[in-house]
Structures are given as structure tokens and as C-alpha cells.
N, C-alpha and C positions, 0 to 999 in steps of 0.2 A: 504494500500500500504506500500511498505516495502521502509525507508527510510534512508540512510545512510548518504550521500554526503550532501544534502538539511538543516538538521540542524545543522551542525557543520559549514555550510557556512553564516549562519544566526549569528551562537556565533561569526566567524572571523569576519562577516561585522558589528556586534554590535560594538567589542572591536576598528574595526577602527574606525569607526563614531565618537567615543568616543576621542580617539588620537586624531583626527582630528579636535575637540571643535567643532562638529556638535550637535547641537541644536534641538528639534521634540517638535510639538506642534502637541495634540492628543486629539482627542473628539468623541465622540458614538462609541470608540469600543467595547463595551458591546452587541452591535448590533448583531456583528457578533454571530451566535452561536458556542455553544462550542460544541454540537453534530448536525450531519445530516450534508445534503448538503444545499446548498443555490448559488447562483449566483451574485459575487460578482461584479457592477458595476460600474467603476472606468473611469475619465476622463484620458485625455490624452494629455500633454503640453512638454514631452520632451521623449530623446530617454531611457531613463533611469528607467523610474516611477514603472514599476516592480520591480527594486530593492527595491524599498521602501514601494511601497505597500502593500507588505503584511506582515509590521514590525505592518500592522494595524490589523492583527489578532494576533502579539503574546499573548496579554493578553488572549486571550479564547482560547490560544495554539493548535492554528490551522496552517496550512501550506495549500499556495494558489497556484492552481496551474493553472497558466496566459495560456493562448491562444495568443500564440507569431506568425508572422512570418514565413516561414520555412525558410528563408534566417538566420535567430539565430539557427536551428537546423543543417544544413550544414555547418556551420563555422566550423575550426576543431580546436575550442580551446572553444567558446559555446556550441558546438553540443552537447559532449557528457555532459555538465551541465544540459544543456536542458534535455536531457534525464532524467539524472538521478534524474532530481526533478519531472518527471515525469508530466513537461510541454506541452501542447496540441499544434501543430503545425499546421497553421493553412496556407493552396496552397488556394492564392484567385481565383484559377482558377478550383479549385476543392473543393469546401468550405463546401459542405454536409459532408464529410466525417469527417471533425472536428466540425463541426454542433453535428452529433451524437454524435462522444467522449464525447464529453461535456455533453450534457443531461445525458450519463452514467455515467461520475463520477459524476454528482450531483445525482442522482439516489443512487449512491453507497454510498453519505454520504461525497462527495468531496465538499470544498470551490472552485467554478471555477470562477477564475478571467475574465473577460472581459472586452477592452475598446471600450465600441459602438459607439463613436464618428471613428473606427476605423482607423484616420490617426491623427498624432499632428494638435493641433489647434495654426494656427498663430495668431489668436486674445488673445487666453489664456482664452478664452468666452467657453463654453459649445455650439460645434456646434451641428449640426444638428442629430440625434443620429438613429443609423440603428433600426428595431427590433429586432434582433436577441437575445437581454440578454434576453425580456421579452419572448418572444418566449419559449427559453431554461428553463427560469423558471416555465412556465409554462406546459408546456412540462414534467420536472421533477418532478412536485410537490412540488417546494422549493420557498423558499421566496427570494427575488428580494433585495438585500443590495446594496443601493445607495452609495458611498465614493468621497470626491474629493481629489487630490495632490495638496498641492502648494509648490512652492520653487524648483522644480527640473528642471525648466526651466533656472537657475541660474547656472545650471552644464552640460548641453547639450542639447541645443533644434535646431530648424531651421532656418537657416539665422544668427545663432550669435555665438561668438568663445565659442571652449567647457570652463569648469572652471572645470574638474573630482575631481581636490582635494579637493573641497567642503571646503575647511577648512573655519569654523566659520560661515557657513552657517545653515540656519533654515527652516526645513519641515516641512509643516505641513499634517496632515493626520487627516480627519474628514468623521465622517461615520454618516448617518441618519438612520433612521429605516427602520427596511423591511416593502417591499410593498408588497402584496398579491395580486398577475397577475392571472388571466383567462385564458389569450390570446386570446379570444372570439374579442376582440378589441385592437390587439397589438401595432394599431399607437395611438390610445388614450393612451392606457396605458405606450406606450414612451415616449407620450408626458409628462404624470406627472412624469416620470422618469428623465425627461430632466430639468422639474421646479424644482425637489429635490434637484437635484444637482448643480444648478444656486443657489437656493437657501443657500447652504452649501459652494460656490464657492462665494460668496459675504460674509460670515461667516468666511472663510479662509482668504482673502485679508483686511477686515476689521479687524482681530484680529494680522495681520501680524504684526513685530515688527520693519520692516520699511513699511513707507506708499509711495502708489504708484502710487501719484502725480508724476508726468514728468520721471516715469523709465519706457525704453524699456521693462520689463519682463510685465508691468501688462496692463488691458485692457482700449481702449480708454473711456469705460464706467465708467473707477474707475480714469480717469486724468494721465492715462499710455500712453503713445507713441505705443502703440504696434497698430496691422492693426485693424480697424473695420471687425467685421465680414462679412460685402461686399468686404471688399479691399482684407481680406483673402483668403476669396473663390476665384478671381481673381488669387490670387498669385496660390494657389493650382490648377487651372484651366490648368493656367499658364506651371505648375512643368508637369501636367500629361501629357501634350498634346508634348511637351519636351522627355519626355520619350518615350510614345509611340510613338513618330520620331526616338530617337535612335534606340528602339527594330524594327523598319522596316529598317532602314539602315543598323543593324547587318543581320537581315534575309536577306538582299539583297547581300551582303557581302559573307554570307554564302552560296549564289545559284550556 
């Protein structure tokens, strides 16, 4: 793919980060390969984590391209970013068709970002995870790259005020090794996809460089304030059922 926009927006968000006394803490990006495709599986704790995830392939100078949203493609100051990083947009109402994309750029030799957790996690835990990454990697023939985020919940996530300047704050980006999927058994083989990354997600918080005893960002399982994974699910329960009341009050509006 032919890229213009995509790396020079990478060298500007370096040099800010930098201004900014942002800090990264980085482990198994080796993982990632430097040729071919692969399917890149990445949690999900704020609105932001794209931006940062894929500072986890520059060592093996790759460029990721995340499966967003379409609500990020129709913004008219995203949209055409989106494009032109040649990001996979992704109508949950019509999700086969970015299904496909995806198996084709990993086919073709693309790093395809994906977060299966598909919606931010209020616990900040590794919820409950779709199959769709193992699916597509198997599907493709590529190997399955486990990653988590931490720290980006500190600059925009749910229920808490944004912080964008990040200034002085610390990411971390940790990648495991790829997993070799079948897809013969795609809920088992999420399920070890989901312990890899708990696994790597206790890795992340325990090496963090403050601890997350009594702070909202981290989970009630590491002495964080933040929701248990039941109270979570509740809230999100919560948020969905919220919504889909507005989108029936709009359509009634609209008759």
C-alpha cells in the first residue's frame, strides 16, 4: 500500500510525545514480524489506544492498520486520516464486510490491528473477548500477536475527565508471542488468547512506575478503585440499553 500521510504523522506524534516528557515502557516487540501479515490483538481501556499502539510495531517498521469504528471515518477532520492510513472501518451492523477486508490485508502481508474485547473495558481487566481476531487469523494464515496498553486510560477513557496533554505520563506497550490458530476451535483458542493477555496485563501494571493501590485507572484485582468486572458489565449493560432508548425515541421523532 502506498503511504504518504501515515508516516510523517507517526514522526509528528513521536516529536510530541517527546515535548511532552511522555515516557513508553516496551517489551516483545520483536514479536511482531517485520515481513507478512499477522493479526494484531490489542486490548482496549480508552478512546485513544490506536494512537499508541502501533508505536508497538515501529521497531520491525511496520505500520498497523486498526479496524476503527465508522463513526472515526465520517468525522470530517478523522475521516479522511482514517483513510488515508488506510484504516478498516468497521458498520456493527454490517460487520462481514470489514470481516473480509481484514482477512485480505492480512493475506496481503498487512499488520491488522484488532480490539476483541470490542468496546473499552471499565474494569481495565481483559473482558470477555469476541472471536473474531482468531477467526481472521486463521482464516488468513497468519499468526495471532497478543499486545496489551497500559497508561492510556490516564488521557481519555469512560466515566473520567479526558487528560489529552498526557504530559509526563507513561505507556506502556507489551507484546507476547504469536499464537498459531486453526480456528477449528475459535472459543478455545480465544480463550488462550484472553489468558495471554491477562497474563501480559498483570506484566504491564506490575512493572508500572506508579502502583495501583487505591487509583481509579487500575483494577479492583491489583487494589484499584476501578469497577469489578461484574459491576462493569452492569454499567455497560447499563450505557447500551440507554442508547438503544434514544435510537427508538429518535426513530419515533422521525415518523
Amino acid at each position: 500500500m502506498r503511504d504518504i500521510t501515515y508516516p510523517v504523522v507517526i514522526v509528528t506524534a513521536k516529536t510530541l510525545f517527546k515535548v511532552l516528557g511522555m515516557k513508553f515502557q516496551m517489551s516483545g516487540t520483536g514479536h511482531i514480524p517485520a515481513k507478512g501479515g499477522a493479526i494484531l490483538a490489542c486490548n482496549h481501556i480508552s478512546y485513544v489506544d490506536f494512537v499508541f499502539d502501533g508505536l508497538a510495531a515501529q521497531p520491525s517498521n511496520r505500520l498497523v492498520r486498526f479496524m476503527a469504528k465508522k463513526e472515526a471515518f465520517t468525522h470530517p477532520v478523522s475521516g479522511p486520516l482514517m483513510r488515508s492510513f488506510h484504516h478498516i472501518e468497521v458498520d456493527r451492523d454490517a460487520g462481514e464486510a470489514s470481516y473480509r477486508r481484514a482477512v485480505e490485508y492480512a493475506r496481503e502481508g498487512e499488520i491488522v490491528g484488532v480490539f476483541p474485547e470490542a468496546t473499552i473495558s471499565r474494569s481495565f481487566e481483559i473482558k470477555e473477548l469476541k472471536t473474531g481476531a482468531v477467526r481472521m487469523a486463521a482464516e488468513a494464515g497468519v499468526p495471532l500477536v497478543p499486545m496489551v496498553t497500559w497508561g492510556t486510560q490516564l488521557l481519555k477513557t469512560k466515566d473520567h475527565e479526558s487528560d489529552l496533554k498526557g504530559r509526563g505520563k507513561t505507556i506502556a506497550l507489551h507484546v507476547g508471542e504469536p499464537l498459531d490458530v486453526t480456528g477449528q476451535d475459535p472459543v478455545a483458542e480465544t480463550a488462550r488468547l484472553g489468558e495471554v493477555m491477562t497474563t501480559l496485563l498483570d506484566k504491564a501494571i506490575t512493572e508500572y512506575p506508579i502502583s495501583p493501590v487505591g487509583q481509579w485507572w487500575a483494577p479492583a484485582r491489583h487494589g484499584g478503585l476501578a469497577p469489578t468486572p461484574q459491576e462493569a458489565a452492569r454499567l455497560d449493560a447499563e450505557e447500551k440499553a440507554e442508547r438503544a432508548a434514544r435510537r427508538a425515541a429518535k426513530q419515533q421523532g422521525d415518523v
